[in-house]
GUVEXNU-520929 format. One record per residue (C-alpha): residue in one letter; x, y, z. Coordinates in pm, whole numbers, plus 50000, padded with zeros to 5 digits. Example, Ala and Ser with C-alpha at 12.3 -4.5 7.8 and 13.67 -1.06 7.14 Angstrom:
// GUVEXNU-520929
@res:a, x:51230, y:49550, z:50780
@res:s, x:51367, y:49894, z:50714
// end
This chain:
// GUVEXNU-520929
@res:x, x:39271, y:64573, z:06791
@res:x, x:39191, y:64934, z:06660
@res:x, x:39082, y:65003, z:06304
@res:x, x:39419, y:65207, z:06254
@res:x, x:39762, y:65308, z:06445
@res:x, x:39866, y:65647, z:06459
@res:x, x:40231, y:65531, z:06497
@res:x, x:40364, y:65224, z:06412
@res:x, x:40693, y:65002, z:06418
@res:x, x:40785, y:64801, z:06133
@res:x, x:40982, y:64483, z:06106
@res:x, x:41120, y:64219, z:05832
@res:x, x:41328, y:64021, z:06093
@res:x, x:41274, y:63926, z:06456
@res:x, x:41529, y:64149, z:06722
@res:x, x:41473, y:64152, z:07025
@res:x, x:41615, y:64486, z:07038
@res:x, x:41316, y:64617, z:06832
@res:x, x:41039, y:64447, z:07046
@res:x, x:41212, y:64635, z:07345
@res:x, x:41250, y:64964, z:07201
@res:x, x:40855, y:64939, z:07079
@res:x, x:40763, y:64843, z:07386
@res:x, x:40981, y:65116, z:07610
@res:x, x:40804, y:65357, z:07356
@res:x, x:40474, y:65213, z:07334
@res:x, x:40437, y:65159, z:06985
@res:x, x:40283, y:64907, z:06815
@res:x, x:40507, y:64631, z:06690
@res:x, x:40426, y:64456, z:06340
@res:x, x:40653, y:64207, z:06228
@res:x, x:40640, y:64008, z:05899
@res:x, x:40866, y:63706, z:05891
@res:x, x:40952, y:63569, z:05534
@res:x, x:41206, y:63256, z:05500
@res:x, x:41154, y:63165, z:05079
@res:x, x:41430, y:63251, z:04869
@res:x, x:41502, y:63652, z:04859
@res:x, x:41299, y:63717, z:04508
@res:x, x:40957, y:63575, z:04734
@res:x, x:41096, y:63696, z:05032
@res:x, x:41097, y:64057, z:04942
@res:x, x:40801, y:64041, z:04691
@res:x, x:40590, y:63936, z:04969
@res:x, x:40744, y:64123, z:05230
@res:x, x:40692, y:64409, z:04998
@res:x, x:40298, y:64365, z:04982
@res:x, x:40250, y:64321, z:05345
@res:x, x:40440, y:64651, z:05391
@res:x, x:40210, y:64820, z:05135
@res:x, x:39898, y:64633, z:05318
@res:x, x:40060, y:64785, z:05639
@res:x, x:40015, y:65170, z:05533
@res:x, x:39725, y:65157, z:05369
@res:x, x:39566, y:65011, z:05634
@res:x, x:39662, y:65179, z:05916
@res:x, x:39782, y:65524, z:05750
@res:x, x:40047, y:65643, z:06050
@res:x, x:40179, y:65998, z:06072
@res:x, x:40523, y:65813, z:06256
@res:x, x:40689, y:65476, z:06096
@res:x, x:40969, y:65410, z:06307
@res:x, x:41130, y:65061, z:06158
@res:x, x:41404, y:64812, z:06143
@res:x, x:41665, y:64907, z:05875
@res:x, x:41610, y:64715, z:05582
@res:x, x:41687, y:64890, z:05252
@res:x, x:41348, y:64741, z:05068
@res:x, x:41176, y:64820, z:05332
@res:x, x:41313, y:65182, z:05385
@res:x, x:41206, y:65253, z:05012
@res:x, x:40888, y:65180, z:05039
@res:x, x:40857, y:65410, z:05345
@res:x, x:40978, y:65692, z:05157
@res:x, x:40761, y:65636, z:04857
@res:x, x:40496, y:65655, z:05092
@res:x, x:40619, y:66002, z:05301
@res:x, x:40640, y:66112, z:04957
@res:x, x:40245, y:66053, z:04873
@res:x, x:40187, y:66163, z:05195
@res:x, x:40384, y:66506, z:05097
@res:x, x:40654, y:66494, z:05335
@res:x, x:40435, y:66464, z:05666
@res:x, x:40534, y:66105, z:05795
@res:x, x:40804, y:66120, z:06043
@res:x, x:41017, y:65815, z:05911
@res:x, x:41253, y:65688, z:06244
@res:x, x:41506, y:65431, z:06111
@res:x, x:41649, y:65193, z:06407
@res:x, x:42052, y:65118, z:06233
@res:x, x:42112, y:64751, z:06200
@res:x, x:42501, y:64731, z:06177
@res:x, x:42475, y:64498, z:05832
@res:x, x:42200, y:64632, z:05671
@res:x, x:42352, y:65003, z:05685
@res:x, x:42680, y:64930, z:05653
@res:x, x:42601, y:64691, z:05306
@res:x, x:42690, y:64857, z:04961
@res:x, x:42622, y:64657, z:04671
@res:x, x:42966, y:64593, z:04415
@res:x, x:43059, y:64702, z:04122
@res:x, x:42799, y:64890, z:03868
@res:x, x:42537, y:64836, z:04114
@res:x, x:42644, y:65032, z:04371
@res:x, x:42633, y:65340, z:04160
@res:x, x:42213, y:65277, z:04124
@res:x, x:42195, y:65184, z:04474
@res:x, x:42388, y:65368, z:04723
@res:x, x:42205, y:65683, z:04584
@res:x, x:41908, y:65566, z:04633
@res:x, x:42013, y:65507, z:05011
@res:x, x:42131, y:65791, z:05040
@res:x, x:41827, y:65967, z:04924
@res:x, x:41609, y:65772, z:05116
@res:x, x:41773, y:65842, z:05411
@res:x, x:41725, y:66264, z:05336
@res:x, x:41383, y:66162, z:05394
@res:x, x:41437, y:66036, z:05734
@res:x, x:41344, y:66239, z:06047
@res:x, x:41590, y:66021, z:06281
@res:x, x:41851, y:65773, z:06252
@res:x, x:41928, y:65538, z:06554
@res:x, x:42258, y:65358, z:06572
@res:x, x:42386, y:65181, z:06857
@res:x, x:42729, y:65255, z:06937
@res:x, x:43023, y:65511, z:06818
@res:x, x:43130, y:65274, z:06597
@res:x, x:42902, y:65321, z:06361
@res:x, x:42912, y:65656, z:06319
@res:x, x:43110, y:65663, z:06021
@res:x, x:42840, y:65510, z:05848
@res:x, x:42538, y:65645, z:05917
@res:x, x:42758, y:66019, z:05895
@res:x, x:42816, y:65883, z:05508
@res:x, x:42362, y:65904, z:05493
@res:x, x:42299, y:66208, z:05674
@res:x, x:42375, y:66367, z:06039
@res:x, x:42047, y:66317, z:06241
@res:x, x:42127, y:66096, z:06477
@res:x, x:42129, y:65928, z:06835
@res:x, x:42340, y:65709, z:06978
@res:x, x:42110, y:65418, z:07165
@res:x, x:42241, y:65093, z:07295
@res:x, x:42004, y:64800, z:07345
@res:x, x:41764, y:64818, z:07629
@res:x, x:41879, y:64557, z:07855
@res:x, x:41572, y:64293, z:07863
@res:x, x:41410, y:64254, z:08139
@res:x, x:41275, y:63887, z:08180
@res:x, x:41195, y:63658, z:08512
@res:x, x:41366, y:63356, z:08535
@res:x, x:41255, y:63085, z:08789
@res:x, x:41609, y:63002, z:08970
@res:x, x:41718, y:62674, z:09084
@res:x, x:41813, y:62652, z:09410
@res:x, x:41869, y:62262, z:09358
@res:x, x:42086, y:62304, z:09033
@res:x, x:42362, y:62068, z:09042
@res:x, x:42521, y:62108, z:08677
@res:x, x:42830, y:62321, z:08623
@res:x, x:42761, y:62481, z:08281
@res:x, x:42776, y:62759, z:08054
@res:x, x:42552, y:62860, z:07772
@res:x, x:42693, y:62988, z:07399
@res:x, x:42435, y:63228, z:07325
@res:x, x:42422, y:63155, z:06935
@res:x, x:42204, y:63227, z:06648
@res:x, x:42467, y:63036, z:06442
@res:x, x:42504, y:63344, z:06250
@res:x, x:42864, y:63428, z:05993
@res:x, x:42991, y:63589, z:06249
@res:x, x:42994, y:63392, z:06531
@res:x, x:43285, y:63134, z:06547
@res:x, x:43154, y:62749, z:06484
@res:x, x:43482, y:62548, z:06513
@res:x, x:43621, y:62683, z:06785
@res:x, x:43364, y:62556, z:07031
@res:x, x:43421, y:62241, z:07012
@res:x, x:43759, y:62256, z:07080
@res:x, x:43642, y:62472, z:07365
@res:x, x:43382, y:62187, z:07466
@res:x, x:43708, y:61969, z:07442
@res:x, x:43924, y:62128, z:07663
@res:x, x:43645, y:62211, z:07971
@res:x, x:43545, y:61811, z:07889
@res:x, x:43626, y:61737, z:08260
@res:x, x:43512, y:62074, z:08395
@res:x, x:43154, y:62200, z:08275
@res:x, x:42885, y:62127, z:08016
@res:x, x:42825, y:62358, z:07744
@res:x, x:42495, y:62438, z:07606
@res:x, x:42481, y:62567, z:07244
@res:x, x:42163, y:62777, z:07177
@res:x, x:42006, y:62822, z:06851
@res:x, x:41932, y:62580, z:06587
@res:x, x:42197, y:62438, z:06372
@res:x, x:42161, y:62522, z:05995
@res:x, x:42219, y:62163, z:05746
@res:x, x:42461, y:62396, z:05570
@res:x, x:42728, y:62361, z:05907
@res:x, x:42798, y:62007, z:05914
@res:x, x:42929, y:61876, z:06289
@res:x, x:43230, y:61759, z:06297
@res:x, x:43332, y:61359, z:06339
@res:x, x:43375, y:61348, z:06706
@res:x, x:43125, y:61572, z:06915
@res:x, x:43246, y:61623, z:07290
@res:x, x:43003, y:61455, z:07501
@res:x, x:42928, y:61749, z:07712
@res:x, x:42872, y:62002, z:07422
@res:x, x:42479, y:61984, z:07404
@res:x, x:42270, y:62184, z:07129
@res:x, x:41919, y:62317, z:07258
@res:x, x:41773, y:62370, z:06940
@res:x, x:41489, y:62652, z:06991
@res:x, x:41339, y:62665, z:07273
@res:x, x:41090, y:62869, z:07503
@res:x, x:41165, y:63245, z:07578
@res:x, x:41104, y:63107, z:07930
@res:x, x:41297, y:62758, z:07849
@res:x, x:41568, y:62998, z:07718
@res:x, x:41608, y:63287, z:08006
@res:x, x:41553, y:63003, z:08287
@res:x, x:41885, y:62817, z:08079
@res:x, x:42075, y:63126, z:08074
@res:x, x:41995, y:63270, z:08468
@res:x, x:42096, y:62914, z:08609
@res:x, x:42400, y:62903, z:08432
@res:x, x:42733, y:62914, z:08555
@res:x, x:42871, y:63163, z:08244
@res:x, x:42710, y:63310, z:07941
@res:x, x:42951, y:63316, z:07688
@res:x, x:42833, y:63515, z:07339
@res:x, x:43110, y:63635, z:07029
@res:x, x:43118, y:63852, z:06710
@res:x, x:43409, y:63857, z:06469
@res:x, x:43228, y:64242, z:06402
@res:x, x:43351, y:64522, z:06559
@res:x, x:43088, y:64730, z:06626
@res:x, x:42852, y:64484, z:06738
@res:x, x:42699, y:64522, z:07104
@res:x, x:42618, y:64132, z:07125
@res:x, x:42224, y:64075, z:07234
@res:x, x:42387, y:63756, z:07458
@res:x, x:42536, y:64014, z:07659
@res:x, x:42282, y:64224, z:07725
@res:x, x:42051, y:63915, z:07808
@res:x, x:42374, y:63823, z:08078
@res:x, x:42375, y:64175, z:08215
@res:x, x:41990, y:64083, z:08267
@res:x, x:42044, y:63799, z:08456
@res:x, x:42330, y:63900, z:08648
@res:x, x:42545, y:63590, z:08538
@res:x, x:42950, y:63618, z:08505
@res:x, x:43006, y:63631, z:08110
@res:x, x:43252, y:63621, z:07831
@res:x, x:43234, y:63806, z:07481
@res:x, x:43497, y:63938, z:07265
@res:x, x:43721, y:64160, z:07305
@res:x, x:43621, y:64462, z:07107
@res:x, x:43640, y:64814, z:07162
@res:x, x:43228, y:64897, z:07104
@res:x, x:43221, y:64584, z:07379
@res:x, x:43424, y:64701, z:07636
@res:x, x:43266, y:65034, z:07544
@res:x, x:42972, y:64948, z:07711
@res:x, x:43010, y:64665, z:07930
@res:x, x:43321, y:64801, z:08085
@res:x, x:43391, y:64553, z:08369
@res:x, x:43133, y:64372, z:08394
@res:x, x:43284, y:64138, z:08121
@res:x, x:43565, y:63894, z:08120
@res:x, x:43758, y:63972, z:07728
@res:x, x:43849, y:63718, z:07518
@res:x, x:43989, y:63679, z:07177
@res:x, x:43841, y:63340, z:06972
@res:x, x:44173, y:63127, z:07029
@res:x, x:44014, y:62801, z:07173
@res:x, x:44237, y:62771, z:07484
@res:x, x:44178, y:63165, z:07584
@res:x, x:43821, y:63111, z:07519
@res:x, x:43845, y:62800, z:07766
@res:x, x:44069, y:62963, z:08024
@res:x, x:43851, y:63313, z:08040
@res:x, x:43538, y:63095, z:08085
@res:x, x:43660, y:62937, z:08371
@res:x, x:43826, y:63268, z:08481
@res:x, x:43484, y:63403, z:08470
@res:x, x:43356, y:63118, z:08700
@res:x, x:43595, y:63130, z:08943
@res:x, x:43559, y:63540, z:08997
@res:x, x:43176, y:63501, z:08965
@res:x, x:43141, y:63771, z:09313
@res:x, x:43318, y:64033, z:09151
@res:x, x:43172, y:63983, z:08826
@res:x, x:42837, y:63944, z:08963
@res:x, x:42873, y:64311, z:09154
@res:x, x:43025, y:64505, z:08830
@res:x, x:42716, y:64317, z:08648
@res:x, x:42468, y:64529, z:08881
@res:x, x:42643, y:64843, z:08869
@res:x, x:42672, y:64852, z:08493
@res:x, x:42350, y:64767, z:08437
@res:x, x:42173, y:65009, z:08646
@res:x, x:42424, y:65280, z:08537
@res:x, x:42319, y:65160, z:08135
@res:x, x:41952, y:65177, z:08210
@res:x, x:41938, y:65539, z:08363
@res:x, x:42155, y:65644, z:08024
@res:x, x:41877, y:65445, z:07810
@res:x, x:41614, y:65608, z:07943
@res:x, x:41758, y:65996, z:07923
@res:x, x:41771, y:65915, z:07538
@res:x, x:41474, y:65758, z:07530
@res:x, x:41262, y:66123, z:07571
@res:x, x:41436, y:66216, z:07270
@res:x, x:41281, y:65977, z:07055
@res:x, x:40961, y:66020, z:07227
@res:x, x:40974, y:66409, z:07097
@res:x, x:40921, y:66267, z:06742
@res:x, x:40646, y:66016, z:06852
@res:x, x:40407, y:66308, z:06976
// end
């Protein structure tokens, strides 16, 4: 490891879009992970940051939007007189989030003036626009590289399933997969990724072929998803280009996600729609299945058409980086 990093990329949370846009661009990834309570949380995260600069003393700090974190990047362009390029990689929440009331009047100027001091803003769809045009207007519009991970395939797989990609996050719909499990009961299994927070209780009566993985292996995981029969992965947000989806187009695997304009955006037809009624969730799944050539051939020519757009945008970014 080198005494110091002329560029580096700066994280509070794990995303695996971030580890694949520092690793397209060759940048150093350092990631801090933090689960106390949000006074600890950002205290610490706060020191490591401030550990992280003086240490390595970069001329580029690309990072994961995180207001805290953001701050303390200006404050240190600002010791640095103005000669950091700051990059700033758009989270939907996290730019989107305005605090209420009285508060908002201390902090959204401070976000906006932090965000004067940024060189380049990266968002990932058109649907987000609005916000980040409410911060400043330089900008680029980059969707999520689409991973690119080996998966060992099965040629003895006898299961009929399909994976709900799942982080168990608020806005991914709980309830209605089990009534999904219930109604494919004599037609698949279901495998739920992700590990279950205490604070979502299960219901009574769990259908016998809904199965949770827990976490598992990046390798457990990908080899799970690339052997299944249907990736299925849903957002009640709008403008969110779903990181299941983007691990399906991977895999070349018939999937379902919600039917959303920034979603069909992107994934045009490589996607079977759904809204988050239980029996249209159900009956696209198996629609999914039962089209799987089709899908499987719109899969391949969307993702090689969304890779050759990635990588024009990528020399953009690069420009900065230099």
């Amino acid at each position: 490891m080198p005494n110091f990093y002329k560029t580096v990329w700066l994280s509070w949370h794990y995303a695996a879009r971030s580890r694949n846009l520092a690793k397209v661009l060759n940048i150093p990834i350092l990631e801090y992970f933090n689960n106390k309570n949000a006074l600890q949380r950002h205290a610490l995260s706060s020191f490591w940051t401030i550990w992280m600069l003086f240490k390595h003393r970069p001329k580029v700090v690309v990072i994961q939007l995180s207001f805290m974190l953001l701050n303390l990047v200006a404050i240190y362009k600002i010791f640095t007189f103005g000669k950091t390029v700051i990059i700033v990689d758009c989270h939907t929440k996290a730019l989107r989030r305005k605090a209420k009331g009285v508060l908002n009047k201390i902090f959204w100027p401070i976000k906006r003036f932090t965000f004067s001091l940024v060189n380049l803003s990266i968002i990932s769809n058109n649907g987000m626009k609005k916000d980040i045009d409410e911060l400043h207007n330089n900008y680029l519009i980059l969707p999520d590289k689409i991973p690119e991970n080996i998966i060992k395939t099965d040629p003895n797989k006898s299961e009929k399933y399909c994976v709900y990609i799942s982080a168990f996050a608020v806005d991914e719909p709980f309830e209605e997969i089990f009534e999904v499990a219930k109604l494919l009961k004599d037609e698949l299994d279901i495998y739920w990724t992700g590990k279950r927070p205490k604070s979502l209780p299960l219901p009574e009566e769990v259908p016998e072929n809904l199965k949770f993985t827990g976490f598992i292996s990046f390798e457990d995981y990908y080899n799970l998803i690339g052997n299944s029969d249907c990736v299925l992965a849903l957002t009640t947000e709008e403008d969110c280009l779903q990181s299941g989806a983007y691990e399906a187009l991977n895999v070349e695997v018939p999937m379902v996600i919600t039917d959303s304009f920034a979603l069909r955006e992107y994934f045009d037809n490589s996607a079977v729609y759904t809204n988050h009624e239980p029996e249209q969730i159900a009956k696209n799944i198996l629609k999914a299945i039962e089209n799987s050539s089709d899908q499987i051939n719109n899969i391949k020519r969307i993702k090689e058409l969304r890779n050759a757009e990635f990588f024009e945008k990528i020399d953009k970014i690069e420009e900065l980086l230099k």
